[in-house]
C-alpha positions in Angstrom: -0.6 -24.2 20.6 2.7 -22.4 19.9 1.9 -18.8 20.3 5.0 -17.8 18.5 3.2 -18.6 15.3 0.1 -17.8 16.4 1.1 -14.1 17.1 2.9 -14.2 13.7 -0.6 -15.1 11.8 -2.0 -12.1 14.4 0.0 -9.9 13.1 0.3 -10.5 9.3 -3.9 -10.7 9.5 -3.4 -7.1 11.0 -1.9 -5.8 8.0 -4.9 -6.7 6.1 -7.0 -5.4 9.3 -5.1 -1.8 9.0 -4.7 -1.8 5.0 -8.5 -1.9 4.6 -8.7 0.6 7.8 -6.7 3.1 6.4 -7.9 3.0 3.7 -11.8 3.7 4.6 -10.3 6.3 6.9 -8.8 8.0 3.8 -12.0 7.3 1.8 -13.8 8.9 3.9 -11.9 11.9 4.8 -11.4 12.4 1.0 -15.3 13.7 0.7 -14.2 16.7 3.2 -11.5 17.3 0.9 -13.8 17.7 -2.3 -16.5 19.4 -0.9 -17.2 23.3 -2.1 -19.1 23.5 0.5 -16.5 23.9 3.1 -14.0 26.7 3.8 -10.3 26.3 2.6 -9.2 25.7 6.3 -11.8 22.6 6.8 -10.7 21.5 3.3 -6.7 21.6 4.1 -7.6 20.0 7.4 -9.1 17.2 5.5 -5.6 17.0 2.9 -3.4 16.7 6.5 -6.1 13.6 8.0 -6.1 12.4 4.5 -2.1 12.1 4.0 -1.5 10.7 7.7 -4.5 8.3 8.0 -2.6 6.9 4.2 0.3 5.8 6.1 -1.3 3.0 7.4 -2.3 1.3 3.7 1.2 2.1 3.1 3.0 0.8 6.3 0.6 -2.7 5.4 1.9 -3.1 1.7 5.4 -3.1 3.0 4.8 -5.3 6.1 2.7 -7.6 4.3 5.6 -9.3 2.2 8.5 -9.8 5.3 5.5 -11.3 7.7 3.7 -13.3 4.9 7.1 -14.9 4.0 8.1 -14.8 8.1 4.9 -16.8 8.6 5.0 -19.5 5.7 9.0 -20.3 6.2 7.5 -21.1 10.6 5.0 -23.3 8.9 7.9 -24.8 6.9 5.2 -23.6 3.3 8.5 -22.5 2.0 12.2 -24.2 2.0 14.3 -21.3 2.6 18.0 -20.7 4.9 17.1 -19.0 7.7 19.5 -16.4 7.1 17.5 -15.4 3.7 14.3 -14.5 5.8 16.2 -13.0 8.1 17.6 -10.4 5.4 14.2 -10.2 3.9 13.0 -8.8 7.2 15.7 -6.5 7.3 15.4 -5.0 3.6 11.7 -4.2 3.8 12.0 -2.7 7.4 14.3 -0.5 6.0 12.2 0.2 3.0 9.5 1.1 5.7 12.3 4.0 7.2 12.6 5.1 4.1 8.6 5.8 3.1 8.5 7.2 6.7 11.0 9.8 6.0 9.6 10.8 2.9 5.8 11.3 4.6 7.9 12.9 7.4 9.7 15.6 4.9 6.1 16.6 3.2 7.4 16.6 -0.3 10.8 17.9 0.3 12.9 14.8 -0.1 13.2 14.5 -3.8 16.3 11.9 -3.2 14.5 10.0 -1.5 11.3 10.3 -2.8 13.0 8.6 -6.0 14.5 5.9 -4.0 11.2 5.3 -2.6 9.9 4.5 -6.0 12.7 2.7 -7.6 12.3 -0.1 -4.4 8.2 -0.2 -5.6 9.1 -0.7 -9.1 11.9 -3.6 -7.8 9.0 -4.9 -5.6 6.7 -5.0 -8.6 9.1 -6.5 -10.7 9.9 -8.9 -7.8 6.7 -10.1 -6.5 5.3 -10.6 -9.8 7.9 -12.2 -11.4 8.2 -15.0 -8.4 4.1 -14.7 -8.2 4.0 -15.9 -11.9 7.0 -18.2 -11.9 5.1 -20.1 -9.2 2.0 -20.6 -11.0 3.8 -21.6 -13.9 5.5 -24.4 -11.9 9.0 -22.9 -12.7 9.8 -22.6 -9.1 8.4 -25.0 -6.1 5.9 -22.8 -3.6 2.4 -23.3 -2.9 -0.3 -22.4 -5.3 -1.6 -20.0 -2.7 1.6 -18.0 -2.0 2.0 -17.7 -5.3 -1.3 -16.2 -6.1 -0.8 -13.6 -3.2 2.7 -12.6 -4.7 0.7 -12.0 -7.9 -1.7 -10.2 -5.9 0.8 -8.0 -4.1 2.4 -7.3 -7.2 -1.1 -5.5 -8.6 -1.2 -3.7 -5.7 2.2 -2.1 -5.3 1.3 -1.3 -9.2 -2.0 0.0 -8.4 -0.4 1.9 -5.4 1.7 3.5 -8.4 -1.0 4.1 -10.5 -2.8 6.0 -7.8 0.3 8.6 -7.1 0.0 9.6 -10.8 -3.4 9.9 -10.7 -3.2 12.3 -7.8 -0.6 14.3 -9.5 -2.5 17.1 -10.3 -4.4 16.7 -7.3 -1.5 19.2 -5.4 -1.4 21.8 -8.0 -5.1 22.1 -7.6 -4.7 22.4 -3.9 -1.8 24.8 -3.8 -3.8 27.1 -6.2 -7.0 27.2 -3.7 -4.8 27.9 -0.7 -2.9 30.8 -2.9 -6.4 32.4 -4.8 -9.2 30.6 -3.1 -11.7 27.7 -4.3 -12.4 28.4 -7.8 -14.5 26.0 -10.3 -11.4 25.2 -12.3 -10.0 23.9 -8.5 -12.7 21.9 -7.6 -13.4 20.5 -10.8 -9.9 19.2 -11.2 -9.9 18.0 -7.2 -13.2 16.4 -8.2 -12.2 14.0 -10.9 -8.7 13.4 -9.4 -10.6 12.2 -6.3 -13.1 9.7 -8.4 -9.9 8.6 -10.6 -8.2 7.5 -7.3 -11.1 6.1 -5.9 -11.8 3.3 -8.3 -8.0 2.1 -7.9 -8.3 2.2 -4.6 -11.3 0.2 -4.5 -9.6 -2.3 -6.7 -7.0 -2.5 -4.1 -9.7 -3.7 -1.8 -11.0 -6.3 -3.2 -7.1 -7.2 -4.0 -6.5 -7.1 -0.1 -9.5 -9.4 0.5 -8.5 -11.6 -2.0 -5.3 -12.6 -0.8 -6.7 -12.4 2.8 -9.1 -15.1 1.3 -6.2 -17.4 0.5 -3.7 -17.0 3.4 -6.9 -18.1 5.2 -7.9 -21.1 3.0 -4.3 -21.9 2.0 -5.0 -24.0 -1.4 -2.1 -26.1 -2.1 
C-alpha cells in the first residue's frame, strides 16, 4: 500500500466529510437564527455560530479542486508536468488566505471582498469550461473528472447564488439589533433563510454526487 496516496484520498474524502458537516452545522444553527421566539442576544449568537461553522463548506470548495487534481495526477488519471500541479496547489491555497481574511475582517474588507469573488467567478468559468470540454471529448481526462469539474462548477455558482440571496438577510439583522425584532425583520429573515436553504440543499446532493464518482471512478 503506498500511504502517500492513500492519505491524499483521506484527505480529499475529508473535504466532502467537512463540506456536508458544515454545512448541517449551519443548517441547523440557522433555525436559532429565525426563531421569534428567542431574544436578540440568542438570535446574534446564532448569526456568529452560523458565519464561523460556514467556513468549513467554504475552506472544502477551495480544497476540493488542488487535492482532487493532487490525487488524480499520483494515480497518473491525468497527464500533467509536475510543475503545473504544483502551481495549482499554490494558487488555490492562496485563494484560501484570501477568503480567510475576508471572514477574519467581518465585512470590512471591501478590496478584498471583490477579489474574493472575481477568483469564484474565474473558478466558475474555469471548472466548467474544462468540466464541459471533457465531456465533449475536446480535451483527454476521464469521464469522471470531468463530471466533478462540472459539478464543482454548479457549486461555486450555487455558492454565488446563495450570497445574493442572503443580501438582505444583514439589513434585516442590523435593523433588529438597532430597534428590536419586528414582523417586517422576521419576515424578511424568514424567507431569506428558506431561499438559501434550497440552494444549499442542492449543494448537497452536488457534494454527494461527485463524492459518488471519485469513489466509482467511471472511465
Amino acid at each position: 500500500m503506498d500511504t502517500g496516496i492513500a492519505l491524499l484520498t483521506l484527505l480529499h474524502l475529508c473535504i466532502a466529510i467537512y463540506w456536508l458537516g458544515g454545512d448541517l452545522g449551519a443548517f441547523y444553527g440557522s433555525t436559532f437564527m429565525t426563531d421569534p421566539k428567542r431574544s436578540v442576544a440568542e438570535r446574534m449568537m446564532a448569526v456568529k455560530i452560523l458565519n464561523n461553522i460556514d467556513m468549513a463548506p467554504r475552506t472544502a470548495l477551495i480544497l476540493a479542486f488542488p487535492t482532487g487534481l493532487t490525487l488524480a495526477w499520483v494515480k497518473g488519471w491525468l497527464q500533467l508536468p509536475g510543475d503545473v500541479v504544483a502551481i495549482a496547489n499554490v494558487a488555490f491555497l492562496l485563494w484560501l488566505t484570501i477568503a480567510w481574511a475576508v471572514h477574519l475582517a467581518h465585512g470590512k474588507g471591501d478590496g478584498i471582498r471583490r477579489v474574493d469573488i472575481a477568483i469564484r467567478y474565474a473558478a466558475l468559468l474555469g471548472f466548467g469550461g474544462a468540466g464541459l470540454a471533457g465531456l465533449a471529448g475536446a480535451i483527454t481526462i476521464p469521464f469522471f473528472i470531468a463530471a466533478k469539474l462540472c459539478i464543482l462548477a454548479l457549486c461555486v455558482g450555487l455558492g454565488l447564488i446563495v450570497r445574493r440571496q442572503l443580501a438582505p438577510l444583514f439589513v434585516a439583522i442590523r435593523t433588529m439589533v438597532a430597534t428590536g425584532p419586528t414582523r417586517e425583520t422576521d419576515a424578511t429573515i424568514a424567507a431569506v433563510n428558506g431561499r438559501a436553504r434550497i440552494s444549499v440543499l442542492a449543494i448537497w446532493v452536488l457534494v454527494l454526487a461527485a463524492t459518488f464518482l471519485g469513489i466509482a471512478t467511471p472511465v
